[in-house]
FINU-891289 format. One record per residue (C-alpha): x, z, y. Coordinates in pm, whole numbers, plus 50000, padded with zeros to 5 digits. Example, Ala and Ser with C-alpha at 12.3 -4.5 7.8 and 13.67 -1.06 7.14 Angstrom:
! residues 2
512305078049550 513675071449894 
//
This chain:
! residues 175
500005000050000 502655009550195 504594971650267 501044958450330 500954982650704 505144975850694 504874942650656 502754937751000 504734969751186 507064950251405 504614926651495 501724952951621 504414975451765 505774948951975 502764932452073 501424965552195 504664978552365 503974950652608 500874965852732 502375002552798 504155002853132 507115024753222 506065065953320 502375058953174 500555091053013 499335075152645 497095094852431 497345082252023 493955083951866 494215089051502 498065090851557 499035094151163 502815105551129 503065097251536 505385064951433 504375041151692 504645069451959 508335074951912 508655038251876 506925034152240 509105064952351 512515051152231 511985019552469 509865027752754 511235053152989 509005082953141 506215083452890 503985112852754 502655107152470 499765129052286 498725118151906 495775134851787 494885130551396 493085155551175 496045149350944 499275159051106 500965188651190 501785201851485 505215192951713 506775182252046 510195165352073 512185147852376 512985110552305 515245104252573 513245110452893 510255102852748 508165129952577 506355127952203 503655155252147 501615150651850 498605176951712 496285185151500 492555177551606 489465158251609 489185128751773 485525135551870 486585163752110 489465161852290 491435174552658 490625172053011 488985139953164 490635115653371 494255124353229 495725094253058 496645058553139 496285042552788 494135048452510 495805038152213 493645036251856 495725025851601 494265012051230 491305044951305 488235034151479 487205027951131 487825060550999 485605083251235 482495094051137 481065084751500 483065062151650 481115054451910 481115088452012 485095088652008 485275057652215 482855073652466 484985103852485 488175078552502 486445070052811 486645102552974 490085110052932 491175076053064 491785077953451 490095050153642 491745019253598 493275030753264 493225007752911 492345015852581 494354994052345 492314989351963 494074976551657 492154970651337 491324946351051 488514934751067 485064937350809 485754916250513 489194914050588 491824923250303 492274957550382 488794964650359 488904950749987 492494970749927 491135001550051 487195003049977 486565009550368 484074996350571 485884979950875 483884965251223 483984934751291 485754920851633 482804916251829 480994951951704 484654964351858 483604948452182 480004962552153 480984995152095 483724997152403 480724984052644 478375006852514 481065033352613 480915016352951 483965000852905 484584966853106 486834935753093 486444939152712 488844910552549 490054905352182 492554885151978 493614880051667 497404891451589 497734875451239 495834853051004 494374876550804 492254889451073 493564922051231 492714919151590 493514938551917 491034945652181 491504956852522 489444973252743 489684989253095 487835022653279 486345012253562 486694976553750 489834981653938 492564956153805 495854975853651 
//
């Protein structure tokens, strides 16, 4: 299972290291082992990153001058509002129980302006037959971001078998 995620690492990391700018405040939703979040800290400088997953334990480290916090919790509930830059949801959205409800509560936490960044495969896809999950498709991604009053809602496709990454922003200001 393992070199199936590995084998499309590089590609998602990189791809979504260009949307994370320099000194941005990034919270992980359904962070796993916090990978990607040293990965963003090791080449962007300034960054403070929380991961949140119901799975991890709890720890803080420096990378360079960026910071790396990543703790145990539920994705439905989470810190103060208007606090991060980027909203980063990483192979997850499919995993919560109310999705919508984390989405909506992504929302909050985002300042105005801010992005949330959503990587998944997509239903039908072959992770969905690998795994026995039930995956969204792309455009229920989009439908659920603009219920949670998300705007400028766009998605692409990052590889042929489907996994897709939609963006969204908090408000209408351009960032």
């Amino acid at each position: 299972m393992g070199n199936f995620y590995d084998s499309l690492r590089d590609l998602i990391y990189q791809s979504l290291l260009k949307e994370i700018k320099e000194g941005e405040k990034i919270l992980d939703v359904g962070c796993g082992d916090c990978d990607i979040d040293f990965y963003f800290a090791r080449r962007r400088r300034l960054l403070r990153i929380l991961g949140i997953d119901i799975g991890i334990s709890d720890r803080k480290e420096k990378v360079k001058d960026s910071y790396v916090e990543c703790r145990k919790g539920d994705a439905s509930t989470f810190v103060k509002i208007d606090e991060f830059d980027v909203v980063i949801s990483k192979y997850s959205l499919h995993e919560f129980s109310k999705p919508r409800v984390v989405l909506e509560n992504c929302h909050k936490v985002l300042k105005d302006g801010g992005k949330i960044i959503v990587v998944d495969f997509p239903k039908g896809s072959l992770a969905e037959k690998l795994w026995g999950e039930e995956y969204f498709s792309l455009q229920e991604v989009r439908q659920m971001l603009e219920q949670a009053k998300f705007k400028r809602v766009k998605g692409r496709l990052l590889t042929k078998e489907g996994l897709f990454v939609v963006t969204a922003v908090k408000g209408d200001t351009d960032s």
